[in-house]
SEVO-262734 format. One line per field, with one value per residue (C-alpha): x, y, z; residue number from 1. Coordinates in steps of 0.02 Angstrom, whole numbers, always signed. Layout:
<dolums>
east	[X / ...];
north	[Y / ...];
up	[Z / ...];
k	[NUM / ...];
</dolums>
This chain:
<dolums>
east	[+718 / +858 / +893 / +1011 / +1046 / +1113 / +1216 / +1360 / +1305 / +1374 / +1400 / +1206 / +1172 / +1321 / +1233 / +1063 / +1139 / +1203 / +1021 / +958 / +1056 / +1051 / +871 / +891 / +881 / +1025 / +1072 / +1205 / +1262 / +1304 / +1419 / +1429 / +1507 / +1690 / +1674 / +1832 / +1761 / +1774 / +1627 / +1591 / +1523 / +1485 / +1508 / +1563 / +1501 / +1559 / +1429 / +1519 / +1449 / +1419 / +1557 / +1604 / +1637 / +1507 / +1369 / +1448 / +1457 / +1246 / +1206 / +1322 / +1195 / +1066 / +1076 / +1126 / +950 / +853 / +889 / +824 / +673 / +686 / +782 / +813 / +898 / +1008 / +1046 / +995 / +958 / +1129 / +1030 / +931 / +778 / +757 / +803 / +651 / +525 / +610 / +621 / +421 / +384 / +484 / +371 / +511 / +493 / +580 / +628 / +699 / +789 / +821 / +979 / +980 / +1077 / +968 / +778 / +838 / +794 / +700 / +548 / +523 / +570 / +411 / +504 / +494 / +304 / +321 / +417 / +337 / +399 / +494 / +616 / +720 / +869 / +843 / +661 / +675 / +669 / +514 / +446 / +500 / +432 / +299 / +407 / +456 / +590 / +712 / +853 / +1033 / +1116 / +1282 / +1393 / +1451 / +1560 / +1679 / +1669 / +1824 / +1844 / +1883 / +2048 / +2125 / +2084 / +2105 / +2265 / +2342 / +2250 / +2287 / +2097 / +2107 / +1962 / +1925 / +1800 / +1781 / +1666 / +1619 / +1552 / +1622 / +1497 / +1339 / +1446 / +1483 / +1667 / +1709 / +1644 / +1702 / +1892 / +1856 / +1830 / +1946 / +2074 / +2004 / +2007 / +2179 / +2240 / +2163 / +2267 / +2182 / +2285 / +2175 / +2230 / +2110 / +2108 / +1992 / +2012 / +1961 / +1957 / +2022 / +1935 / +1806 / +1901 / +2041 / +1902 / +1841 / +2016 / +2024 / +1860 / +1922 / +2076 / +2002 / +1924 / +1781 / +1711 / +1628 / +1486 / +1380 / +1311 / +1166 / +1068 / +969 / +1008 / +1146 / +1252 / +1309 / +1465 / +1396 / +1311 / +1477 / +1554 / +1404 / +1432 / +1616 / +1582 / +1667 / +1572 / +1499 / +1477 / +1323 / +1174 / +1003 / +849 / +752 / +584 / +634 / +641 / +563 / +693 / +811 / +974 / +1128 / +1254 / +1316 / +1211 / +1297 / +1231 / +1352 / +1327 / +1343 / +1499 / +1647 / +1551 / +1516 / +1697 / +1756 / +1663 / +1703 / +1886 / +1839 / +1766 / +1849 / +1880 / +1722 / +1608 / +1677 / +1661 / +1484 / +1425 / +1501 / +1406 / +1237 / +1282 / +1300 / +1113 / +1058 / +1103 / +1043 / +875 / +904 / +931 / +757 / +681 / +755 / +677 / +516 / +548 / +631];
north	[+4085 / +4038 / +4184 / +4190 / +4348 / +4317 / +4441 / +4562 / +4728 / +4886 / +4779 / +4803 / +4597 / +4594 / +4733 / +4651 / +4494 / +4583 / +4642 / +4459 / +4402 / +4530 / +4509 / +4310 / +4220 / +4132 / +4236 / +4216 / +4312 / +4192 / +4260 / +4188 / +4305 / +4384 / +4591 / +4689 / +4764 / +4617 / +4661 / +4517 / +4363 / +4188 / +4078 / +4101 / +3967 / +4042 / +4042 / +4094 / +3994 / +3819 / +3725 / +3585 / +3695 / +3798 / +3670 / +3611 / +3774 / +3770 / +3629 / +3678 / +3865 / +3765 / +3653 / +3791 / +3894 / +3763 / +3760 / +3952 / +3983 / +4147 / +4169 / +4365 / +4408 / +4569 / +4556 / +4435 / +4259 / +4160 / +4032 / +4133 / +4127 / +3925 / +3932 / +4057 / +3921 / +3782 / +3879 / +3919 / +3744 / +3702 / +3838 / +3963 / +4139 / +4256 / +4432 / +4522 / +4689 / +4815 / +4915 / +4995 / +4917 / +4765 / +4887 / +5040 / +5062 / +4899 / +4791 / +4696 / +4513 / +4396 / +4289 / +4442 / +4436 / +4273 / +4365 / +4376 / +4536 / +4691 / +4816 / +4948 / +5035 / +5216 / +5293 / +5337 / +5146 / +5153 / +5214 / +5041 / +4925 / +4903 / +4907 / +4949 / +5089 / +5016 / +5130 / +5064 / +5034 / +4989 / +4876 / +5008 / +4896 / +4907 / +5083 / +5178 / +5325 / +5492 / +5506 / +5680 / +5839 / +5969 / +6085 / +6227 / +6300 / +6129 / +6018 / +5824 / +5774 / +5596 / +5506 / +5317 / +5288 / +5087 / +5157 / +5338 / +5384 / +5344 / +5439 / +5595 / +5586 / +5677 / +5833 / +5802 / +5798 / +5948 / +6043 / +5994 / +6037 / +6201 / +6262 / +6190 / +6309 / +6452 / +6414 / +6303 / +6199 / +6030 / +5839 / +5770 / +5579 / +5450 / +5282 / +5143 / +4941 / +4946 / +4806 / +4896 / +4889 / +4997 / +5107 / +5141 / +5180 / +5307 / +5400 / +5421 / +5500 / +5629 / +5795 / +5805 / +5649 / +5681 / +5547 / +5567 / +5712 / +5633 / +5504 / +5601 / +5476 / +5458 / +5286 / +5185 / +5280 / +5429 / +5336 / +5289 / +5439 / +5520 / +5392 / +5439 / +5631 / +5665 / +5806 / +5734 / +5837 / +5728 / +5774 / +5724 / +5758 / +5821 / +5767 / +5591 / +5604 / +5633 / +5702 / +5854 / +5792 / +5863 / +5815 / +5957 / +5955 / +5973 / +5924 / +5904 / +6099 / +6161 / +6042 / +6194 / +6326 / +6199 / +6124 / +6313 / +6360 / +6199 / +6257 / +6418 / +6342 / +6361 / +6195 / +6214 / +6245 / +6060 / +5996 / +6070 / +5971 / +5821 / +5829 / +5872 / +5705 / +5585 / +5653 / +5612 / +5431 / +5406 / +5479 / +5340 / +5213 / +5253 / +5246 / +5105 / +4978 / +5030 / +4960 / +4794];
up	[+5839 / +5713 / +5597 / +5428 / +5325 / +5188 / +5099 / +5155 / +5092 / +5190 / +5349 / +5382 / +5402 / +5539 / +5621 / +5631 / +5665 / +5836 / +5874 / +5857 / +5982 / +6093 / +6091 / +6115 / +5946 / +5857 / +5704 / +5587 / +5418 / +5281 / +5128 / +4940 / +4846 / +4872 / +4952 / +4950 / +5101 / +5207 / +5317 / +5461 / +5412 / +5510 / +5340 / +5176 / +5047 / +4856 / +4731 / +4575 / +4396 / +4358 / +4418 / +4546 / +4704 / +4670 / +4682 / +4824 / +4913 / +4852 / +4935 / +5102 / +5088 / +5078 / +5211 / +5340 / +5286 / +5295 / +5500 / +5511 / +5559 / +5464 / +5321 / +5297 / +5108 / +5106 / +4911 / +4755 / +4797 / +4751 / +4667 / +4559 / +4672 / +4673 / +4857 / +4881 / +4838 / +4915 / +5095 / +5057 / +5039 / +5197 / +5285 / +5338 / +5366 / +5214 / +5237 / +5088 / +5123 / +4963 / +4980 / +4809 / +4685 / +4698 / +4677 / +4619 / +4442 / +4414 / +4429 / +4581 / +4533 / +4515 / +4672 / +4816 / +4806 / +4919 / +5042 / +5213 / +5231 / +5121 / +5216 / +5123 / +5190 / +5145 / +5112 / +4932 / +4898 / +4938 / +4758 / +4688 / +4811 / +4942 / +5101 / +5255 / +5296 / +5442 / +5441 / +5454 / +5618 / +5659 / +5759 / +5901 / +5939 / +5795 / +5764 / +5841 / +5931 / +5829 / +5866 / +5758 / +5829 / +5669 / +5714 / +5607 / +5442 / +5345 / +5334 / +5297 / +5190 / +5146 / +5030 / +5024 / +4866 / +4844 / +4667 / +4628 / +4459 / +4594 / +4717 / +4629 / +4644 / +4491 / +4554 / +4732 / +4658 / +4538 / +4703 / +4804 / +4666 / +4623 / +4810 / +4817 / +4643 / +4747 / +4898 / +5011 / +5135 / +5108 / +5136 / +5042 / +4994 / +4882 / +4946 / +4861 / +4868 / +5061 / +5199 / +5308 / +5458 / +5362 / +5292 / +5485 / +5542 / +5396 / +5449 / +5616 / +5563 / +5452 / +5470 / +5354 / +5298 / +5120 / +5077 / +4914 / +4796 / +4687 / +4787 / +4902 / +5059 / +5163 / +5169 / +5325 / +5315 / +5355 / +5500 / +5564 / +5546 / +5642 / +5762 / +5794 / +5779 / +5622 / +5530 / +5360 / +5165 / +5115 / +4983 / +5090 / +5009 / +5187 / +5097 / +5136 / +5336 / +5457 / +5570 / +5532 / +5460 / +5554 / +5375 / +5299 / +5164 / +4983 / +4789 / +4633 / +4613 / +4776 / +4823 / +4772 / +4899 / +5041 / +5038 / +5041 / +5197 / +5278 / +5257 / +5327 / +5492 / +5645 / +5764 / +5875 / +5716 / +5648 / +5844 / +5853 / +5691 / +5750 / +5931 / +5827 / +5728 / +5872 / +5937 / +5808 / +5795 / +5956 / +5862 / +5723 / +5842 / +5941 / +5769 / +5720 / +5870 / +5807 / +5631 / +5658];
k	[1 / 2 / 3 / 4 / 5 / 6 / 7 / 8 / 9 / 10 / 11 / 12 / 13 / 14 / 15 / 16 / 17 / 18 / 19 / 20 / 21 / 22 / 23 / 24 / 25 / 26 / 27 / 28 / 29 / 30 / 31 / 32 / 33 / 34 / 35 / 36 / 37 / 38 / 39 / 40 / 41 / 42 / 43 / 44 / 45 / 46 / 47 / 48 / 49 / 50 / 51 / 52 / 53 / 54 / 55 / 56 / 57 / 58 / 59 / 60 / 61 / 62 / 63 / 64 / 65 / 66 / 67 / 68 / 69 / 70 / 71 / 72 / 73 / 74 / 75 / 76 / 77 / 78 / 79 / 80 / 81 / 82 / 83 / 84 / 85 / 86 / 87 / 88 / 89 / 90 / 91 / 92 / 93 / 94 / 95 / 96 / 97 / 98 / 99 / 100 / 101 / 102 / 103 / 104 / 105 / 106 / 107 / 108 / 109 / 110 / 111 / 112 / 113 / 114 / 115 / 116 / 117 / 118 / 119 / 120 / 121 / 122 / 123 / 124 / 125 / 126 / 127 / 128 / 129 / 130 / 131 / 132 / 133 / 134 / 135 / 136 / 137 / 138 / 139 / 140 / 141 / 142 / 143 / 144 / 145 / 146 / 147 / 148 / 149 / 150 / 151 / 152 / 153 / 154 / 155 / 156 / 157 / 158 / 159 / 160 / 161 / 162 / 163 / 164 / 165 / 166 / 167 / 168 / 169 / 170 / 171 / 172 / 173 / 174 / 175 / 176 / 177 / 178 / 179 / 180 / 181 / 182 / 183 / 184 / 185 / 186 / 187 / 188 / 189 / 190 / 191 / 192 / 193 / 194 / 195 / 196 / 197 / 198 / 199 / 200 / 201 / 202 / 203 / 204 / 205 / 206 / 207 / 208 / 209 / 210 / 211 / 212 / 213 / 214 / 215 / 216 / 217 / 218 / 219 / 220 / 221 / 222 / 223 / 224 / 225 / 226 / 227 / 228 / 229 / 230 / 231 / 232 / 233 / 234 / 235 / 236 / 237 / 238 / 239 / 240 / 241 / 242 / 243 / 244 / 245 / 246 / 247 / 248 / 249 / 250 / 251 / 252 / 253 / 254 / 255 / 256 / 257 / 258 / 259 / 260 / 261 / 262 / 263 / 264 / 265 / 266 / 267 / 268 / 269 / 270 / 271 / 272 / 273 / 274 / 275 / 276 / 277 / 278 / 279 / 280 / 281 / 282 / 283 / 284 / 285 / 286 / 287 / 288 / 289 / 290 / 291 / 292];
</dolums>
């Protein structure tokens, strides 16, 4: 089978893309749009307005779904949806996969009814549309090792927001300053606009990597942090899974108290939370291959 995803988002399509063909289908991810991320991507034909390139770029997208078998959307249709009925009409099999920004806090377009299927990455999407919950996996293979072991009383916290008022960053850096006015030895830096390879290099220099405080879910970050070991400040809503959580679990109010005992923890606490975490991807990754 010939597979596309289309879309970028969080590096999820690259992952998936890396299942296919370890399972024995060709599978490509096809960008349109410019990501300051820089997450992997087979092609990248710019859809950006009415103009010349753009239409060419269309009819280049076009072309290369139309030799899928299965065309699998990760974000909103670059042409507005017209591609949806065209690959309908040509009989192909369309997959549309919610993330959040493109679900969260509106109606499900008229279009997605003709999917053939409806996955969401996190469970709370599930309140806006009739899908499936296939968690995020990663590409192992780009993750590297953690490769700072904490020494002396000084912590290094990091926090990598792609959108810091969904994030909670404000209240993230009102902590961290506070707890550095009442002597704290903390490293602590927000990173922003930086490729994901640079973003992965970051999280495996830090200590504590802190997440988000108002969604309820945890990101792929978090996942890759787990991955690595690194111990994670997330806020998980633990009515939304299944399986225990191993994050350290923090909200917009609790943030100050949590980010003071995680300075307080000694080097085996942090190490401990970090083992828990890479259990329990290996958990996510068992429930995953009975999803997708």
């Amino acid at each position: 089978m010939k597979i596309n995803h289309i879309g970028v988002i969080a590096g999820v399509p690259s992952a998936l893309s890396d299942i296919d063909k370890k399972r024995g289908h060709e599978s490509k991810v096809i960008q349109t749009y410019p990501h300051p991320f820089k997450f992997n991507r087979d092609e990248f034909f710019l859809i950006d307005g009415f103009n010349f390139h753009s239409a060419v770029n269309s009819c280049r997208y076009l072309c290369e779904c139309t030799k899928a078998d299965r065309i699998h959307i990760h974000e909103k249709a670059p042409l507005k949806g017209i591609e949806i009925l065209i690959f309908k009409l040509l009989g192909k099999e369309v997959i549309f996969h919610y993330h959040g920004t493109d679900i969260r806090g509106k109606r499900q377009p008229f279009l997605h009814k003709l999917a053939d299927k409806k996955y969401v990455s996190t469970p709370d999407l599930m309140k806006y549309v009739d899908a499936v919950w296939v968690p995020n996996l990663l590409n192992d293979k780009e993750i590297p090792p953690k490769n700072r072991q904490r020494t002396g009383e000084k912590i290094k916290l990091l926090h990598i927001p792609s959108n810091p008022a969904v994030k909670g960053s404000e209240f993230i850096d009102s902590a961290v300053k506070r707890l550095q006015e009442e002597g704290y030895e903390i490293e602590y830096s927000m990173v922003q606009n930086i490729s994901h390879e640079e973003a992965l290099k970051l999280m495996s220099q830090c200590d504590v990597y802190i997440d988000q405080l108002l969604l309820g879910t945890y990101g792929v970050s978090s996942l890759e942090c787990a991955f690595m070991g690194v111990p994670v400040v997330c806020y998980v809503n633990p009515e939304l899974y299944e399986i225990k959580i191993p994050f350290i679990n923090a909200d917009k109010n609790s943030i100050y108290d949590t980010l003071k005992t995680v300075c307080n923890m000694t080097n085996e606490e942090l190490y401990n939370i970090g083992e828990n975490e890479k259990t329990f991807y290996e958990k996510v990754k068992k429930q995953f291959d009975t999803t997708y």
